[in-house]
C-alpha positions in Angstrom: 29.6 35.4 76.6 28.7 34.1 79.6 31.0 34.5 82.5 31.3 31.2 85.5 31.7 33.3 89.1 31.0 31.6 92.0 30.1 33.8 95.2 31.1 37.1 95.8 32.3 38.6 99.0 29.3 40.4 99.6 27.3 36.9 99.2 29.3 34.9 101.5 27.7 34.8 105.6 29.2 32.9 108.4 27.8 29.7 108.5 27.7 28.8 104.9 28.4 25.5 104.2 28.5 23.3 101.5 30.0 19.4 100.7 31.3 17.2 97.7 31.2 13.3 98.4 33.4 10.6 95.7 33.5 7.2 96.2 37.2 6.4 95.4 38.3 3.6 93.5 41.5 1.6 92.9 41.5 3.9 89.8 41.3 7.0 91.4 44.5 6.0 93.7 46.9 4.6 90.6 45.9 8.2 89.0 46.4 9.8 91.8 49.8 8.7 92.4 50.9 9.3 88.6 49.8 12.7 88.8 51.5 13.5 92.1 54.5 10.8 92.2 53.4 9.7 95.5 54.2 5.9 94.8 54.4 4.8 98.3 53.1 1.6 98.2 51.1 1.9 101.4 49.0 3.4 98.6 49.6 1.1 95.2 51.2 -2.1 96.9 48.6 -4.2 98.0 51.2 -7.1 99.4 52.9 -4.3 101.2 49.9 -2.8 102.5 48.9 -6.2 103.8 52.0 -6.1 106.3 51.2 -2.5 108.0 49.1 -1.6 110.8 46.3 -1.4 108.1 46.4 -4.4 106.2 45.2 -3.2 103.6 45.8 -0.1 101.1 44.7 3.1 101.9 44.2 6.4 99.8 46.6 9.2 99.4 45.8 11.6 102.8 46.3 14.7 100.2 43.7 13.1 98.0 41.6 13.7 100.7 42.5 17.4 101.2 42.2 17.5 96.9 38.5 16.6 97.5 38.2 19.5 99.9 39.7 21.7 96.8 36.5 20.7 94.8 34.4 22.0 97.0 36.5 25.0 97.5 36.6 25.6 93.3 33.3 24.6 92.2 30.8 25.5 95.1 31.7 27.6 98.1 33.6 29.6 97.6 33.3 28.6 94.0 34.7 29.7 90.5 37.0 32.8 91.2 37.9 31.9 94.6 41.9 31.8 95.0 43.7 29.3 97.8 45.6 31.3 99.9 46.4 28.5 102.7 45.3 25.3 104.0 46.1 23.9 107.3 45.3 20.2 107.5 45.0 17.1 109.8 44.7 13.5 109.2 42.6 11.6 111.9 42.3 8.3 110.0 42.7 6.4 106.7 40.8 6.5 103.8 39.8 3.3 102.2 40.0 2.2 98.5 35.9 1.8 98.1 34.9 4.7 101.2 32.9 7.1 99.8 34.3 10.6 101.3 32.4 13.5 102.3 34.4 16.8 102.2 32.3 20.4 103.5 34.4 23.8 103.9 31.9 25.8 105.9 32.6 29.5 106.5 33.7 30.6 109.9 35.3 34.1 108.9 35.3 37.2 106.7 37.4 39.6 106.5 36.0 42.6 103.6 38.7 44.4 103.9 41.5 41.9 102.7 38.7 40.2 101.0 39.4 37.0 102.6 37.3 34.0 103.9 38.6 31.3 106.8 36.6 28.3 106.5 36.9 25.0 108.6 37.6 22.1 106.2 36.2 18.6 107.2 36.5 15.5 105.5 34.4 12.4 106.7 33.5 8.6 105.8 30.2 8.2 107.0 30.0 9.8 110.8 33.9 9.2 110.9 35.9 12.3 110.6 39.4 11.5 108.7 40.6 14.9 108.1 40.0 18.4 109.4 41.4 21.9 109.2 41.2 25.2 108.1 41.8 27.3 104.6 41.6 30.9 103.7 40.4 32.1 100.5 40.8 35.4 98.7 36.9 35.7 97.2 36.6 38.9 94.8 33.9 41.8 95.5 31.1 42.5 93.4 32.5 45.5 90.5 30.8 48.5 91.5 
């Protein structure tokens, strides 16, 4: 049996990077706030959403910060890796048709605790929409 790890402490150097991008649809936002309950129809109303500052509907913000997840569980740190925290800003909407770019790029290790800081960026073509920074508890290589 094969077993699915992603990096290993000992792998892992300030400076890694590494990015997932999804171009959302309406689908993505109606699922979105089924899973998570989040009905707020700044999100599913698009008569509402026509009346607000954006005039228009605009994705879930923690959407966003699930995308940033992805990269987190699949690539870098990848399989294995454990959340530990996740500090978060939102700069500007997501659109319903943006495609968004989210990177976690390592900015600190700490072998002891076995814990990684990364910064966690989430962007629409040069426009940064969210930003912020996780930590991750990454395992060691068995000896």
């Amino acid at each position: 049996m094969q077993t699915i790890h992603g990096y290993y402490l000992e792998d892992l150097e300030v400076g890694m990077s590494d990015s997932f991008a999804k171009t959302i649809t309406e689908a993505d936002v109606c699922l979105f706030a089924g899973i998570s309950g989040d009905t707020n129809p700044i999100h599913i109303n698009a008569d509402y959403a026509a009346t607000t500052q954006f005039g228009q509907r605009i994705v879930h913000g923690m959407f966003s910060a699930a995308l940033i997840s992805t990269v987190a569980g699949t690539k870098l740190p990848g399989p294995g890796a454990i959340y530990v925290d996740q500090q978060v800003k939102f700069r500007a909407p997501v659109f319903i048709g943006d495609t968004a770019t989210a990177s976690v790029t390592v900015t600190e290790i700490d072998e002891r605790r076995r814990r990684v800081k990364c910064r966690t960026d989430v962007h629409v073509g040069e426009k940064l929409v969210a930003t912020g920074e996780a930590t991750f508890m990454v395992d060691k290589r068995e000896s």
